[in-house]
N, C-alpha and C positions, 0 to 999 in steps of 0.2 A: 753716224751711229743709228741703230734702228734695231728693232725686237721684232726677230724672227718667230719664235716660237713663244706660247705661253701657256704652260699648264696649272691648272685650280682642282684642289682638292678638299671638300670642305669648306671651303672660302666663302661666308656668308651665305647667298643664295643657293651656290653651287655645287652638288654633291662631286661632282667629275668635269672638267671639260680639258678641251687639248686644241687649240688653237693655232694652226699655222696663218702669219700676218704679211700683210703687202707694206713695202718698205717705205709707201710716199702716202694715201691715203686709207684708211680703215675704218666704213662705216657700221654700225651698228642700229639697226631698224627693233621694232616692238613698242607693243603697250606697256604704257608705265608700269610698273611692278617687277616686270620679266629678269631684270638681273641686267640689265644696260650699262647703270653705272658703276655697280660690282665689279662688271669686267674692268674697267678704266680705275677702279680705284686698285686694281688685283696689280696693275703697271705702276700705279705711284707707290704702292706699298715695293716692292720691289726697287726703288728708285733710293727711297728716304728711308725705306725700313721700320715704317708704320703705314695708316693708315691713315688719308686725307679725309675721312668726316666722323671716325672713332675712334680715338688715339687710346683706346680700353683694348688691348690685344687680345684677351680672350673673350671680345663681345664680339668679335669678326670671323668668330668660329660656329659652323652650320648646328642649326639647332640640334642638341641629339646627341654633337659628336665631342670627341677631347681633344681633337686639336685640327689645323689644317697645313696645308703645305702649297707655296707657291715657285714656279719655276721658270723661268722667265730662261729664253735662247738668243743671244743679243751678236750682232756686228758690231765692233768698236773700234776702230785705227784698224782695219783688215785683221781680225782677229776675231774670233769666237770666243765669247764669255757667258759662262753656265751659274748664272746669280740661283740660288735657293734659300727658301726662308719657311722656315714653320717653328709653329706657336702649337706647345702643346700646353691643355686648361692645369695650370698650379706647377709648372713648371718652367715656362719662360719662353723664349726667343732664340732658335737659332738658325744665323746667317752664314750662308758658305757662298766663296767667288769660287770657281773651279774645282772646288772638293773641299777648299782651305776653310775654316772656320774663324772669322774674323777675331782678334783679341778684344778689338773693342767695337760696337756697333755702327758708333760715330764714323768709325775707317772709311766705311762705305760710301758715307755723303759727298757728292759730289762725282760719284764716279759718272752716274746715270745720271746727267742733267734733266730735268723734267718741269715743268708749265701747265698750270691747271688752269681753266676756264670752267666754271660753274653756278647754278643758281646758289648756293652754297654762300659763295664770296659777297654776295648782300652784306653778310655779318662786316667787312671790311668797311663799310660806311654805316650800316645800321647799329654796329656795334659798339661797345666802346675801347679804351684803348689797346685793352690787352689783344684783340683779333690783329690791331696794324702792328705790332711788336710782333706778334707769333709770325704774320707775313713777312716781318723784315728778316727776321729770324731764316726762316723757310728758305730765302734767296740767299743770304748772306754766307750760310753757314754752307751751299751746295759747291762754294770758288772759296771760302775758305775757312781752313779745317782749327786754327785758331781762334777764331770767331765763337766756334761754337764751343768750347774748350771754355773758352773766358767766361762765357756766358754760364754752362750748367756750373762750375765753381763760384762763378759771382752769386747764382742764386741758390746753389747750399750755405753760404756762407749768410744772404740775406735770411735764410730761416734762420737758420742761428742766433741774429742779432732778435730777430723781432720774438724770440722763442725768450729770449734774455730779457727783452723788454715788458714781459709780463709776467716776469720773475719780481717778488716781493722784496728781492736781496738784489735789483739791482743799483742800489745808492751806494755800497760797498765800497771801499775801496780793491776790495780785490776784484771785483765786477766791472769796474771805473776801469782800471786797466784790463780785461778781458775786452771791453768794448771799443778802447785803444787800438789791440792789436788788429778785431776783427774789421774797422773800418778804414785801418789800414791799407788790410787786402782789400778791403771792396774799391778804396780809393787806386788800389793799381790796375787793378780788372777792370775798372768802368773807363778808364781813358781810351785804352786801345777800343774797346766797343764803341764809346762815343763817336772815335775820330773813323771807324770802320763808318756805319752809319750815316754821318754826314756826308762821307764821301760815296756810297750809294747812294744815297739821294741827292746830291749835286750830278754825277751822273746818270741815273736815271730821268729825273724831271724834259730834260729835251728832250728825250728820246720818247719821254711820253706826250710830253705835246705836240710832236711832230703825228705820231699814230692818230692822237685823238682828231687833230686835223684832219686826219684821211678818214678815217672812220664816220666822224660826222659831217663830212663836206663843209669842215669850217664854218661849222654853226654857232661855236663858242668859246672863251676864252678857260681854259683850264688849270691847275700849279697846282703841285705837292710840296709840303714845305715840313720839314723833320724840326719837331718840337723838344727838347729836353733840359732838364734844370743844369744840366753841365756846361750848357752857352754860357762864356767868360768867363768860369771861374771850376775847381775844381771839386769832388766829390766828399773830400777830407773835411773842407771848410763847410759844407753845406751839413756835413752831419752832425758837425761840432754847434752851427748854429740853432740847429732844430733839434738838441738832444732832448731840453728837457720839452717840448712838446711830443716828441716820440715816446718819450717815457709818460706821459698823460696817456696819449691816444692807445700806447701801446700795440705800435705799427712805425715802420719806416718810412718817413711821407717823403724823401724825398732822393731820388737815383736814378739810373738807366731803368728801371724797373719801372717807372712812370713816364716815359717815353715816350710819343706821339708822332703818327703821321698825321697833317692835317691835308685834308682832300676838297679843294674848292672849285667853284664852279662859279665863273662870273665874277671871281670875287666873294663868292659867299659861301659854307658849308655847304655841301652837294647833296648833304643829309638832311639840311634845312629848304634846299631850294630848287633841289634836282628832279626833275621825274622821272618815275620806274624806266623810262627808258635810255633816258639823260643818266641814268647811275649804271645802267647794264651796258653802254658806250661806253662811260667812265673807268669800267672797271676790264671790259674786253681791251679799251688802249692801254689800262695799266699790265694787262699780262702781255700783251704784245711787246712792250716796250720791254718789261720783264726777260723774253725770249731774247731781244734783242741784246740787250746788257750781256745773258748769261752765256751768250754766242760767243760776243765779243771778247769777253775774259776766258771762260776756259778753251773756246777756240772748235768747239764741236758745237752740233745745232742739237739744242733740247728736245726730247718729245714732246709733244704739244700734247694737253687730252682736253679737249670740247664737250662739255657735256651738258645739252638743251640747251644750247644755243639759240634754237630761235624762241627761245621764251622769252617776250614781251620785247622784242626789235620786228620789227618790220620784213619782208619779204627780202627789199631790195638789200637791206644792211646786211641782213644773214647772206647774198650771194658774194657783194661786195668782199666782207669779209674771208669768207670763204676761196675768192678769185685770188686775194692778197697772200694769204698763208698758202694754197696753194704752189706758188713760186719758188723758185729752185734756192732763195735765201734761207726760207723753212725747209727742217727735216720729214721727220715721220709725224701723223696726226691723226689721231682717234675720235671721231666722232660718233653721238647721238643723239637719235632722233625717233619720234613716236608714226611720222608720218614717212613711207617710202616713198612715196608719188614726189614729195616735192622733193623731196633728197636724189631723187632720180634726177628727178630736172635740171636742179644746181649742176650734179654731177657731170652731165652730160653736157651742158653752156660753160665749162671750165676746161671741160675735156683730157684730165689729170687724170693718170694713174690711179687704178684704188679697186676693194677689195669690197662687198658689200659681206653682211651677215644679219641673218635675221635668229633675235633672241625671242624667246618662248618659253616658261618654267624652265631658268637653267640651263636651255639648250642651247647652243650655240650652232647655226647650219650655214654655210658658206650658201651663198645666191649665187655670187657671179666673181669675176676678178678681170679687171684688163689693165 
């Protein structure tokens, strides 16, 4: 799979651009500001049907205007596929595969597998738990389309409860049984997610300490370990036992919604004990390993999108890396970077396939292609 074509209209920075792409490497050169990561975020929005660092749809629309429009021209199983998506401002979202207008947005996930690397992903250790939920989220939901089904009903359904629980009438009898039925559902919805979840993260964890080995020449010992109140017991009983605290706090303290990945290093939080460069390995093995997983299940190779990468690694890690994904395992991969000279360099000691472009206000100019 690979994106041949991609046109921006509107698209944040972008008034117009029209981008034909090289199927194995696609760099992107420019000074900060230029619309570098626009472009890579213009392929994930196209992927997921939002947007990797504004999930506000009409804040992703160019100053000025009322809406934008993305077109992305893709190879997939030897076939041509014409994804289109535009967001007009107080009007919403519409997605088409081939002309067809999806019924439901959700449809889409998973067709386009996709993999981000960003300075961005900080939030995944810096942050607290809801950033590793939304990531597990983000992977789980792209292989399978139940996952995320379960998920947006489990959490209308948690509004509901916690909307009841700061209701003055809920001692009621008739209330008492409303909150019956609805943690009912919550109790059937959160198994299957439970058991989805542990089981990514049982297989993912190898596959990321095998990266992180390579990545850091085995400098450290590393484990992701999936945290939730549903280990041993189920989610009916825990809410039966925490009612009348829910009804003090008035809030749900306790479900899949409180979920955790815990990310260590040594043995220790990697947020407590890691350095800016020990969490930017940390976090480059986990989307590797990410790629690797999402390979293996749906059986096509993800786009990769790299974005500053060599922020705060090392000369040699960024080639390292670079030499790795490079390989005929990895698909298509988008990169950027602020400096050409050293992007030349890599490129050239790898000696891969790839397509250079240098951005400037918006602009998008082809350099070279080999």
């Amino acid at each position: 799979m690979h994106l041949k074509q991609l046109i921006l209209l509107n698209f944040k920075s972008y008034q117009q651009a029209d981008v034909k792409l090289h199927p194995k490497i696609n760099c992107f050169v420019g000074n900060n500001g230029q619309g570098k990561t626009n472009l890579l975020d213009a392929v994930f929005y196209l992927s997921m049907s939002k947007s990797y660092f504004n999930s506000i749809d009409y804040m992703n629309i160019r100053h000025g205007e009322e809406y934008f429009v993305l077109q992305g021209i893709y190879e997939l199983k030897e076939k041509e596929e014409n994804i289109y998506c535009a967001v007009k401002r107080n009007e919403g979202k519409t997605l088409k595969r081939n002309g067809n207008q999806y019924d439901k947005l959700s449809d889409h996930i998973g067709l386009l597998p996709i993999v981000v690397v960003s300075p961005a992903d900080t939030s995944l250790i810096l942050e607290g738990s809801e950033e590793r939920r939304r990531y597990m989220n983000s992977v789980i939901s792209q292989y399978n389309r139940p996952y995320l089904d379960n998920i947006m009903r489990y959490n209308k359904l948690l509004l509901n409860r916690n909307r009841l629980l700061k209701t003055k009438y809920n001692q009621t009898v008739a209330y008492s049984d409303l909150f019956a039925v609805i943690d009912e559902q919550l109790n059937e919805l959160s198994k299957p997610v439970y058991d989805w979840r542990l089981e990514f993260s049982n297989k993912l964890s190898p596959i990321f300490e095998d990266y992180y080995r390579i990545v850091s020449n085995d400098a450290e010992r590393v484990e992701l370990l999936y945290q939730s109140d549903l280990e041993g017991t189920n989610l009916l009983d825990l809410l039966q036992e925490n009612f009348e605290r829910d009804k003090m706090l008035q809030y749900t303290g306790k479900g899949i919604h409180k979920d955790d990945f815990i990310l260590n290093l040594n043995g220790h939080p990697i947020k407590r004990e890691g350095s800016q460069g020990q969490q930017k390995t940390y976090l480059i093995a986990l989307k590797l390993a990410q790629f690797d997983f999402m390979r293996q299940i749906s059986g096509q190779k993800p786009i990769l999108l790299l974005d500053d990468i060599f922020d705060k690694l090392d000369r040699t890690r960024v080639e390292q890396f670079i030499r790795l994904v490079a390989q005929d395992e990895f698909g298509q991969i988008f990169i950027t970077d602020t400096n050409k000279a050293r992007l030349d360099d890599i490129l050239e000691r790898i000696g891969s396939g790839h397509s250079l472009f240098q951005v400037e206000n918006g602009e998008v100019t082809l350099q070279r292609t080999k």
